[in-house]
Backbone bond lengths (Angstrom), bond angles and torsions (degrees), N, CA, C in turn:
res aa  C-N    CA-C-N  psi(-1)  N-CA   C-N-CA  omega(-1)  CA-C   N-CA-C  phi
1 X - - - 1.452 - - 1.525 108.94 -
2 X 1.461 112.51 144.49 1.657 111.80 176.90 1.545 107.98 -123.93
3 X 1.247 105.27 121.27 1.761 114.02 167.22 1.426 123.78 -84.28
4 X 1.411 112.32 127.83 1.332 85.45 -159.14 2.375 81.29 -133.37
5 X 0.809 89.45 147.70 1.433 99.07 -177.35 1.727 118.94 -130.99
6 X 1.371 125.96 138.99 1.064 113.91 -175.86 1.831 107.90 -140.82
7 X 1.382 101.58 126.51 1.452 102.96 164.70 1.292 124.75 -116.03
8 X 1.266 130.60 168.88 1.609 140.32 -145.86 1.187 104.20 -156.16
9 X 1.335 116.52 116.55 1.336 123.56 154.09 1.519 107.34 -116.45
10 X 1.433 100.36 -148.86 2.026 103.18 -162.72 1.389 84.17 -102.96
11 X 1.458 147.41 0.53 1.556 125.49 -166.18 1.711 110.52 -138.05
12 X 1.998 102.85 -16.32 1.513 116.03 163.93 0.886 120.49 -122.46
13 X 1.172 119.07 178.20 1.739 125.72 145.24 1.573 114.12 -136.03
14 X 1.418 129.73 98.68 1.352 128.57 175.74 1.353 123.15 -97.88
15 X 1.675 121.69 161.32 1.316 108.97 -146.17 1.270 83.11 -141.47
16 X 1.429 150.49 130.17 1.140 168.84 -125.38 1.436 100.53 -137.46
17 X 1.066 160.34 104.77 1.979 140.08 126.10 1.282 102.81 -89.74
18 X 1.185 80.33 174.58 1.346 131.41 -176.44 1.814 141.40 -159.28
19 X 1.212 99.87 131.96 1.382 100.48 -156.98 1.481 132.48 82.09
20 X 1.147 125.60 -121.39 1.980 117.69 -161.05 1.681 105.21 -124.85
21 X 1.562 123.92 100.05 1.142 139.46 -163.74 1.456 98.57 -87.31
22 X 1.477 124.69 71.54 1.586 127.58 -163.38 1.423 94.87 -150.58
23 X 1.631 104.83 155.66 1.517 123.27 178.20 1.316 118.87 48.43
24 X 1.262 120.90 -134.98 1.753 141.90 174.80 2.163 101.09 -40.83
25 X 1.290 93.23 -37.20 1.723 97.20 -157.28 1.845 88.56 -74.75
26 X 1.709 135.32 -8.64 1.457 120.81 -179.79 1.421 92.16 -87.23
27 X 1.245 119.61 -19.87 1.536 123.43 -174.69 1.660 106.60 -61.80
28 X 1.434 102.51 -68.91 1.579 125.84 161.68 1.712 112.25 -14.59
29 X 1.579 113.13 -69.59 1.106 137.10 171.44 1.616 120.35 -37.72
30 X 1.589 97.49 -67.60 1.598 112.64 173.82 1.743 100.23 -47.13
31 X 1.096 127.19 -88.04 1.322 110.30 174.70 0.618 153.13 -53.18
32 X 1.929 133.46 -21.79 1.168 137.25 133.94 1.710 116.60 -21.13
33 X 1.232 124.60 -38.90 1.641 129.88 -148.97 1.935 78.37 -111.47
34 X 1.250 137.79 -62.23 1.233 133.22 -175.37 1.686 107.86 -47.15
35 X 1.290 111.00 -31.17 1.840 109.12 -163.49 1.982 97.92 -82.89
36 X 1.971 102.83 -35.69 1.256 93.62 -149.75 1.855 101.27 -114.91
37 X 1.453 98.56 3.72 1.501 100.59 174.03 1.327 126.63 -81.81
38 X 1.683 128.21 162.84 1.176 142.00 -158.99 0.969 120.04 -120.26
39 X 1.609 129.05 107.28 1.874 110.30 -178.44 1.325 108.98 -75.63
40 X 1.148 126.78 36.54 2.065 122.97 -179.78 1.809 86.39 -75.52
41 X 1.453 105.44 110.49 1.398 110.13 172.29 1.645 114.63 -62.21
42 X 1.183 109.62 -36.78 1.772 131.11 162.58 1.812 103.43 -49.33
43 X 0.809 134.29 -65.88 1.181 144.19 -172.92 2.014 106.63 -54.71
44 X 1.232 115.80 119.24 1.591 106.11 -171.02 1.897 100.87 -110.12
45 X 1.364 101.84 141.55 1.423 102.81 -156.47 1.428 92.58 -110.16
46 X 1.430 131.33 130.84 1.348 129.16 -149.49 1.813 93.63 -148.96
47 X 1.624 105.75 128.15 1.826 99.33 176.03 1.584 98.16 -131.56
48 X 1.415 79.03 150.88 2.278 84.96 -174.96 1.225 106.90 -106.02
49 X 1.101 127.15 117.63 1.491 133.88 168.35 1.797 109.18 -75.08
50 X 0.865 114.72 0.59 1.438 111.77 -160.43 1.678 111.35 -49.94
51 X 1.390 99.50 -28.32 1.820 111.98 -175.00 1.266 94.98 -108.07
52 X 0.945 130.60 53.61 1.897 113.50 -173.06 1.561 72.46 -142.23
53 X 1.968 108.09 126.06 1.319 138.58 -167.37 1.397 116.21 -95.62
54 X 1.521 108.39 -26.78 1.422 117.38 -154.33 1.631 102.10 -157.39
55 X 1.079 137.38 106.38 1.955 134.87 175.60 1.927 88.04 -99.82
56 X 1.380 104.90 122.26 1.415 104.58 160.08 1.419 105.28 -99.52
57 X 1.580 104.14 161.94 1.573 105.03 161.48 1.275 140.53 -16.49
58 X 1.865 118.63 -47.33 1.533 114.50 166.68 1.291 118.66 -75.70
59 X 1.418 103.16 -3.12 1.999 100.90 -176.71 1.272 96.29 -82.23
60 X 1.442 116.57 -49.06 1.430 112.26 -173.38 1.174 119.41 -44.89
61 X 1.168 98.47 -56.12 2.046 107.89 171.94 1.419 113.47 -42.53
62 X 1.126 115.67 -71.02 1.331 108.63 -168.65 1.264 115.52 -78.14
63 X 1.316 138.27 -19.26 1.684 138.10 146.56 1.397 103.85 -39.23
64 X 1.247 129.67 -54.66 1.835 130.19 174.63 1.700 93.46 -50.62
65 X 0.952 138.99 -63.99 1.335 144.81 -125.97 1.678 85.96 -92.49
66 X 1.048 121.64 -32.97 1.830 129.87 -174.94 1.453 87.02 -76.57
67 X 1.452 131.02 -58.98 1.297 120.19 -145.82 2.035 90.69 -81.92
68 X 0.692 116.60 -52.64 1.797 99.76 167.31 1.028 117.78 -23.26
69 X 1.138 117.37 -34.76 1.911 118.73 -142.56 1.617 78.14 -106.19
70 X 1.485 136.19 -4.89 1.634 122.00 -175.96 1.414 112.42 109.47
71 X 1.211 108.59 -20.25 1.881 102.00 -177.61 1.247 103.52 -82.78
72 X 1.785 95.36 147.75 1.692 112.35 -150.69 1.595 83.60 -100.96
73 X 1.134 139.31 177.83 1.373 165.51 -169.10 1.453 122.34 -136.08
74 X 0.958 134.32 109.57 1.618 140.00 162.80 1.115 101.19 -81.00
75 X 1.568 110.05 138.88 1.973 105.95 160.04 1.277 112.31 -176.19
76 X 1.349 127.54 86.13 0.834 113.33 -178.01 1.714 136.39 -105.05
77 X 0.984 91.35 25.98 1.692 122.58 174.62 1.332 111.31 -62.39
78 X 1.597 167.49 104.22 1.107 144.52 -174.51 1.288 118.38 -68.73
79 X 1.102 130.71 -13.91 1.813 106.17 167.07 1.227 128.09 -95.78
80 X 1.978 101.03 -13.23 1.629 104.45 166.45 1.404 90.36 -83.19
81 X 1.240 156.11 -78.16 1.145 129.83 -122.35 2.328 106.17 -82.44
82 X 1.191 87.49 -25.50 1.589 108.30 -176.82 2.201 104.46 -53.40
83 X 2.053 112.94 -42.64 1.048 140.72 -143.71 1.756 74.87 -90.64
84 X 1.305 122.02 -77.62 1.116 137.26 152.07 1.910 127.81 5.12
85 X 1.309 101.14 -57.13 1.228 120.64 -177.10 1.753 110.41 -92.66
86 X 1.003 97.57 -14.72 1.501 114.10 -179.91 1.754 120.72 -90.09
87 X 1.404 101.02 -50.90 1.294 108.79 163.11 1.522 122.20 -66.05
88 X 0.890 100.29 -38.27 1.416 105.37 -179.02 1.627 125.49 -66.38
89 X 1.728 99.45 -37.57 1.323 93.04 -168.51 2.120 101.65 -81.98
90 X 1.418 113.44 19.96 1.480 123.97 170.48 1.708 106.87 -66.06
């Protein structure tokens, strides 16, 4: 299961999980962020991995595909943020 939480102020928008960002739950994600996101280019869109247990293959993807688009990443876990930093710099 993935928890995903979001708060809003006037200058962010950050996105909280929790738990295992794999299978059906990147699906979950993608639309969760398509239904409740903001194009205010001013506005910086920021997600915390800090509780996120497990990134499968489609998380990775689309975490790459978020961080293109400008969204910043929290993580301070070392194999998410290490897995993260690795893929990315491909």
């Amino acid at each position: 299961m993935l928890r995903i939480t979001v708060a809003e102020t006037a200058t962010e928008q950050e996105w909280s999980l929790e738990r295992r960002l794999v299978g059906p739950r990147v699906g979950e994600l993608r639309r969760c962020r398509k239904k409740t996101h903001r194009t205010d280019k001013n506005r910086k869109c920021i997600v915390d991995l800090n509780d996120v247990t497990f990134l499968g293959t489609k998380g990775e993807r689309l975490s790459r595909t978020m961080s293109k688009q400008g969204v910043q990443f929290i993580a301070s876990g070392i194999s998410i943020k290490d897995l993260l930093q690795e893929r990315w710099e491909r």
